[in-house]
C-alpha positions, -999 to 999 in steps of 0.1 A, spaced: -249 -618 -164 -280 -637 -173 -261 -670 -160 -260 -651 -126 -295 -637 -123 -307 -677 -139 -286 -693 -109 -300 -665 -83 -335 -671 -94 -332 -710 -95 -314 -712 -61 -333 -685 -40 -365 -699 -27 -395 -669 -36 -398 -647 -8 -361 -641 0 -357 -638 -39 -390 -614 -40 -375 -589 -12 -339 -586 -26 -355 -576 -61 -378 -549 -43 -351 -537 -18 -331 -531 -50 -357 -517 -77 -365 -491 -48 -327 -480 -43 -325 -480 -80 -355 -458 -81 -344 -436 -53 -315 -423 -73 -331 -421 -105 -358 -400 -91 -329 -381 -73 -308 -375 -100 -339 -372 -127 -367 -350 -107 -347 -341 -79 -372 -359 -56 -354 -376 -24 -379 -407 -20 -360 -416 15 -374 -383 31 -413 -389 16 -406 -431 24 -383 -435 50 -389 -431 87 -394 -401 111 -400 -397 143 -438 -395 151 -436 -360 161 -414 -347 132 -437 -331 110 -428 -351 83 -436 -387 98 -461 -399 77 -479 -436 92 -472 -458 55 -430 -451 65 -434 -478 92 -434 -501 60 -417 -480 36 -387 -476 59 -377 -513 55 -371 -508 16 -355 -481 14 -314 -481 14 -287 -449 26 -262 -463 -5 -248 -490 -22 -227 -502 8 -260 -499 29 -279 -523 9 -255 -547 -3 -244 -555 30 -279 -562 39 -291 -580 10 -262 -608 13 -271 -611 47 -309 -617 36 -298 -640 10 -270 -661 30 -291 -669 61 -329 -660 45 -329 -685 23 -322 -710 46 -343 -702 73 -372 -699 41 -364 -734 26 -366 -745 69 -401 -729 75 -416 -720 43 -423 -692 24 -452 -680 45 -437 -681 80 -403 -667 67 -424 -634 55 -446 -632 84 -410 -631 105 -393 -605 81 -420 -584 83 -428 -588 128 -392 -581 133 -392 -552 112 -419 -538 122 -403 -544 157 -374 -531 148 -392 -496 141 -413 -499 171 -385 -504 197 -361 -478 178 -395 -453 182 -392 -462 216 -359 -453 222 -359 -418 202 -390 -414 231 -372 -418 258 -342 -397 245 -363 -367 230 -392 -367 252 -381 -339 275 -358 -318 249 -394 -319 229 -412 -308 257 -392 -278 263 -394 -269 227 -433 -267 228 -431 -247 259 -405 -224 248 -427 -220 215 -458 -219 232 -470 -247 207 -489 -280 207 -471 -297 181 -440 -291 157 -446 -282 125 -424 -274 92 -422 -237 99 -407 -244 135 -389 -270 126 -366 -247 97 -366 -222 125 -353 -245 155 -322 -256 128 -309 -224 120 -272 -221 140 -270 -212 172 -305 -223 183 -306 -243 214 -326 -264 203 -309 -270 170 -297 -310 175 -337 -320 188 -342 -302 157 -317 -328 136 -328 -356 151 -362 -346 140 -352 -337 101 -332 -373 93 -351 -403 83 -345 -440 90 -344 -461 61 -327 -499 57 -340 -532 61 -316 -539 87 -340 -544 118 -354 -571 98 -318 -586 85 -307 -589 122 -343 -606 136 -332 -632 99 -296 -636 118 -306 -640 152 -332 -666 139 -306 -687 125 -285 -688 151 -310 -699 173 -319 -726 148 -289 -735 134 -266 -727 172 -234 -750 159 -234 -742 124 -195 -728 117 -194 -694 102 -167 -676 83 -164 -641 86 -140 -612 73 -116 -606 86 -113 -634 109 -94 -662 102 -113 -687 115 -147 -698 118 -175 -692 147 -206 -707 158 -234 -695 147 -250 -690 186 -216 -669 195 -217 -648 161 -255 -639 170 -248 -630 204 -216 -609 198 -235 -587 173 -265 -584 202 -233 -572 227 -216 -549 201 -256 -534 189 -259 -525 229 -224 -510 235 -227 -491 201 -261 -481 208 -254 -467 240 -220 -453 237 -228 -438 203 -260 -423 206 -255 -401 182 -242 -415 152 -262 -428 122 -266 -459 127 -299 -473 141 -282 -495 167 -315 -501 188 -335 -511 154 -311 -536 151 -314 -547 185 -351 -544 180 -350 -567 154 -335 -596 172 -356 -587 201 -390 -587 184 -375 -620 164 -365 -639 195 -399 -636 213 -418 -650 178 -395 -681 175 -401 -687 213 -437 -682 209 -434 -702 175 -419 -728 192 -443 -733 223 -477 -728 207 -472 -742 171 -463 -778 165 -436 -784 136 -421 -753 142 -390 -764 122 
């Protein structure tokens, strides 16, 4: 074991190796709080809608550390670790971070957007139904009782975003567009694919998934958000900075 964390630390330049270590120690923590003091860090550090009355402004950070479950995180940190480190050693530590952070930050701002433009008039009707400026706790445990037609706006306002996946798909769009030609291998499929063709597959399936399956989940527009926010920084990058890469 201490050959494995030697190797990691040794072949993981410092910011990739830095975020791994906090994504984990925070899902670590999550459960031991969880199971210890019964406190569910996800709902005081992950993300909620603005006008849930449990948004709080620090989860627009917060939400990128946090993880649903082991399956959640490992997927994601492997990601950040098999394309991260690369792009890191590429631009240095510095610019890598600065990216991680704009596209998930991004990534929260465009999925924001989207939870807008689907809630805005269900919300709207709530407060007018309720005669009431703004939602509070009180009206929020009484909009989720069963039968309450206003009971799904009131789910959608009570479930947190949490995953540093906005970020992990602006880190994979980045190196496909640095890296286009670079052959891939991925599970199940037998053999490999561009980098350029992976990146733009998983922008497709994002879209479909995010529109088809609006209610699942999975933060589909984050993701896309992510790649989005990402794709104008390396253009911008790439037109005002000289040695981009």
């Amino acid at each position: 074991m201490s050959r494995f964390f030697s190797g990691f630390a040794s072949n993981t330049p410092p910011v990739v190796r830095n975020l791994i270590i906090i994504n984990v120690v925070m899902w670590l923590g999550s459960m031991l709080f969880r199971q210890a003091f019964h406190i569910n860090l996800n709902a005081l550090l992950g993300l909620f809608y603005v006008q849930s009355p449990y948004f709080g402004p620090w989860q627009i950070v917060t939400h990128m550390f946090m993880h649903g479950g082991l399956t959640h995180i490992f997927f994601n940190m492997w990601a950040l670790w098999i394309f991260g480190k690369t792009l890191e050693s590429v631009w240095g530590s510095k610019r890598f971070l600065i990216y991680y952070l704009a596209t998930g930050l991004g990534a929260a701002f465009f999925h924001m957007l989207i939870i807008y433009i689907q809630l805005a008039p269900d919300i709207a009707a709530l407060k007018a139904a309720y005669s009431v400026d703004r939602i509070n706790a009180s009206l929020l445990s009484e909009i989720l009782r069963p039968g309450n037609p206003f009971y799904e706006l009131g789910n959608a306002l009570r479930i947190p975003t949490v995953g540093a996946s906005g970020a992990v798909y602006g880190v994979l769009l980045a190196f496909g567009m640095l890296f286009p030609n670079t052959p891939l291998f991925i599970i199940p499929i037998p053999f490999p694919i561009k980098a350029k063709w992976l990146v733009i597959g998983f922008g497709v399936l994002e879209l479909y998934l995010g529109i088809s399956q609006s209610g699942d989940s999975i933060a589909h527009f984050a993701h896309l958000g992510g790649m989005i926010f990402g794709f104008i920084l390396i253009k911008y990058w790439s037109k005002f900075t000289r040695n981009f890469y």
